[in-house]
N, C-alpha and C positions, 0 to 999 in steps of 0.2 A: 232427230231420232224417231223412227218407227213406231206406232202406237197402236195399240191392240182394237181392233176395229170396233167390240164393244166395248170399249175404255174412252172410245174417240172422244175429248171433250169438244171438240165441232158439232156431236149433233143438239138435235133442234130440244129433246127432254134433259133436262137440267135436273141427272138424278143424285146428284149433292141436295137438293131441295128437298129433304125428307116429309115437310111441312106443310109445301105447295104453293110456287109462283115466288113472287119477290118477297111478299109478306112473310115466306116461310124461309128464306134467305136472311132477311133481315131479323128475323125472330133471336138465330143459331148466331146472330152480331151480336145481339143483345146478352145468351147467353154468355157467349164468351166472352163479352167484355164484362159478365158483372161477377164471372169465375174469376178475370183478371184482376180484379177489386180484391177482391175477397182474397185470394193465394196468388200472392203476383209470381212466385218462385216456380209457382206448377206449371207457368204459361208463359210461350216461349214467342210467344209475338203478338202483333195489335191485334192483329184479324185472323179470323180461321184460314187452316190453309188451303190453296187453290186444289181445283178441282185436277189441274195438269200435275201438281205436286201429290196429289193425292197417288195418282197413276204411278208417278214412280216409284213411289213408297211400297206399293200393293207390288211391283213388278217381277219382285222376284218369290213370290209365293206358288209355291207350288200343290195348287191344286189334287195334283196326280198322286200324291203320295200318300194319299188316307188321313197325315194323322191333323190335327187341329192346329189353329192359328193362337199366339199370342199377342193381342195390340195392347202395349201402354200407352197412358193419358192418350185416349181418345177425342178427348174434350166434345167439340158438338159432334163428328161422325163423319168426315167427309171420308178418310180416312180409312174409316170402315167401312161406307159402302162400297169402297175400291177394292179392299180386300173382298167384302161379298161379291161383287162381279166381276173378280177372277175366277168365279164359280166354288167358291168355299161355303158350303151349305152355314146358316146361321145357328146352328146347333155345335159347328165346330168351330166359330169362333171364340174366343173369350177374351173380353175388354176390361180392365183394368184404370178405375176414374177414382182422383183425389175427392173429388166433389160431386157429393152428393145431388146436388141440384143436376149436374147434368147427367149423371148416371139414371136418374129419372127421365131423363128427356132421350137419352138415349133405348133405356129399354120400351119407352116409345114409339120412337121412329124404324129401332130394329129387332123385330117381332123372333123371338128365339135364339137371339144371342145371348150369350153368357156375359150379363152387368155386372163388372163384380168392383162394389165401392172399398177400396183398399188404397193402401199401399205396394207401391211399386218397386220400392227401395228394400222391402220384406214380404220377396215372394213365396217362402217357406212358409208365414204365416198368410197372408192373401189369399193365395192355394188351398191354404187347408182344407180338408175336405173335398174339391173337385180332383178327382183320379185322374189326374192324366199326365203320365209319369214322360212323355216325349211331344215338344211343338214343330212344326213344321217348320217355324221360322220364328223371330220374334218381333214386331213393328211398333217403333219405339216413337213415341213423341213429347218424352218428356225432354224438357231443355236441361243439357246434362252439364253447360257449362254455368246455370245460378247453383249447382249443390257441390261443387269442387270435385278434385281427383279423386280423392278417399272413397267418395260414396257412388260417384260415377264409374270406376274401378268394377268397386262391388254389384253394380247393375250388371254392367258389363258381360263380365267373368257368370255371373248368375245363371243371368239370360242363355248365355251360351250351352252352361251346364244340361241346362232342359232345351236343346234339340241334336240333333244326329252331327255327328264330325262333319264339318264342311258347309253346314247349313248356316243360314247368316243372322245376325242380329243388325235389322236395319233399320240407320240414325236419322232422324233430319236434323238438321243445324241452320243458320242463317249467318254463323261465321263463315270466312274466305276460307281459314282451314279445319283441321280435321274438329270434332266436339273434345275428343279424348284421344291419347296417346296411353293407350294400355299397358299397364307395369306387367303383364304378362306376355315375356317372350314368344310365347306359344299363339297369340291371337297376331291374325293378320288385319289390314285394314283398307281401305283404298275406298275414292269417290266414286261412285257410281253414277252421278245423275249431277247436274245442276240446272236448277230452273231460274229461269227470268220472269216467268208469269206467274210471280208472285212476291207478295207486299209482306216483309221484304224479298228480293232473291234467297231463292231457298237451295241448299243441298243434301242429298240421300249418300249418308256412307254403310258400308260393308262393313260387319265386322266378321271375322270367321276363326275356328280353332281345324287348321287344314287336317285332310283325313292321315 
C-alpha cells in the first residue's frame, strides 16, 4: 500500500519520539505499560502502536474539510502525531485519555492540542463545554472488545452521531475480525488496512452511517 511521503515511516526522523532518541521511545513503553497496570481494560495491547499503524489510523482524515479531529484513548500519542502530520493544525485536535498520567505527558509532547482527561464512553459529558458541535472524523483506540456490545454499541452510534453522513469512525483492533458488529442497521463497516508491522498485527476498520 502507498504511503504518504510525509508519513513515510522509512525516513531517518523518528517523529513518534516526541521525547527524543530511544530514551524518549522507551520512556512512552514505560508509560504505557504502567497505564497498562493500572486500567488493564483501557489498553488494548503490550506496546504502543507502530508508527506504520499509526499512518493508517490517521489515513482517512481529512485535513480539507476545516472542521476538527476526534481521537480516543490516545495513550502515549503515536497516534496523534499522525493525525498532526496529515496537517491537522494542533488547535483542532481533541484527545480524549482514561488516564491522567498520560494526558499529562501528552499535553507535553503536543503543544495545543486539546487534552481532555475523560471518559470516552460519555461524550456528552467529556464534551461539555468545548463547542464543537461536528468532528471531521473520529480515531478510536479504545479496545472496544474488553467493555462488551452494550457499551461498544453506544460508542459507536455516539461517535458517529458527531460527524457528517459518510464520515468514518475509525477502529483498530488486534482481532482477525471486525471489534464490533453494530445493532444499527444503518452503520456500515468494512476493513480498511491490516498491518503486520506491529506487536501484535493490527487492523484499522471503517465505520460509517452512508449519506
Amino acid at each position: 500500500m502507498a504511503i504518504d511521503p510525509d508519513l513515510d515511516p522509512r525516513r531517518k526522523d523518528d517523529r513518534d519520539d516526541t521525547s527524543g532518541g530511544r530514551g524518549g521511545e522507551f520512556a512512552d513503553r514505560l508509560r504505557f505499560l504502567a497505564a497498562m497496570v493500572r486500567a488493564p481494560r483501557h489498553v488494548s495491547a503490550v506496546t504502543p502502536t507502530s508508527r506504520q499503524t499509526a499512518i493508517e489510523m490517521a489515513r482517512p482524515v481529512d485535513p480539507g474539510s476545516g472542521l476538527p479531529v476526534l481521537e480516543l484513548g490516545p495513550g502515549t500519542g503515536p497516534i496523534t502525531r499522525a493525525i498532526l502530520d496529515r496537517g491537522v493544525p494542533p488547535e483542532n485536535l481533541y484527545a480524549i485519555e482514561h488516564s491522567a498520567e498520560l494526558c499529562a505527558h501528552l499535553e507535553k509532547a503536543f503543544p495545543g492540542v486539546n487534552v481532555i482527561n475523560g471518559d470516552a464512553f460519555d461524550l456528552d459529558a467529556t464534551l461539555n463545554g468545548h463547542d464543537v458541535p461536528l468532528f471531521d472524523c473520529v480515531i478510536s483506540g479504545i479496545p472496544l472488545l474488553s467493555f462488551g456490545a452494550k457499551r461498544s454499541n453506544a460508542l459507536v452510534s455516539g461517535a458517529l452521531d458527531r460527524v457528517p453522513a459518510g464520515r468514518p469512525l475509525v477502529q483498530i483492533t488486534y482481532s482477525s475480525k471486525a471489534p464490533l458488529e453494530p445493532d444499527d442497521a444503518g452503520i456500515r463497516w468494512h476493513r480498511a488496512a491490516r498491518v503486520m508491522r506491529n506487536l501484535p498485527p493490527a487492523s484499522v476498520w471503517l465505520y460509517t452511517r452512508p449519506d
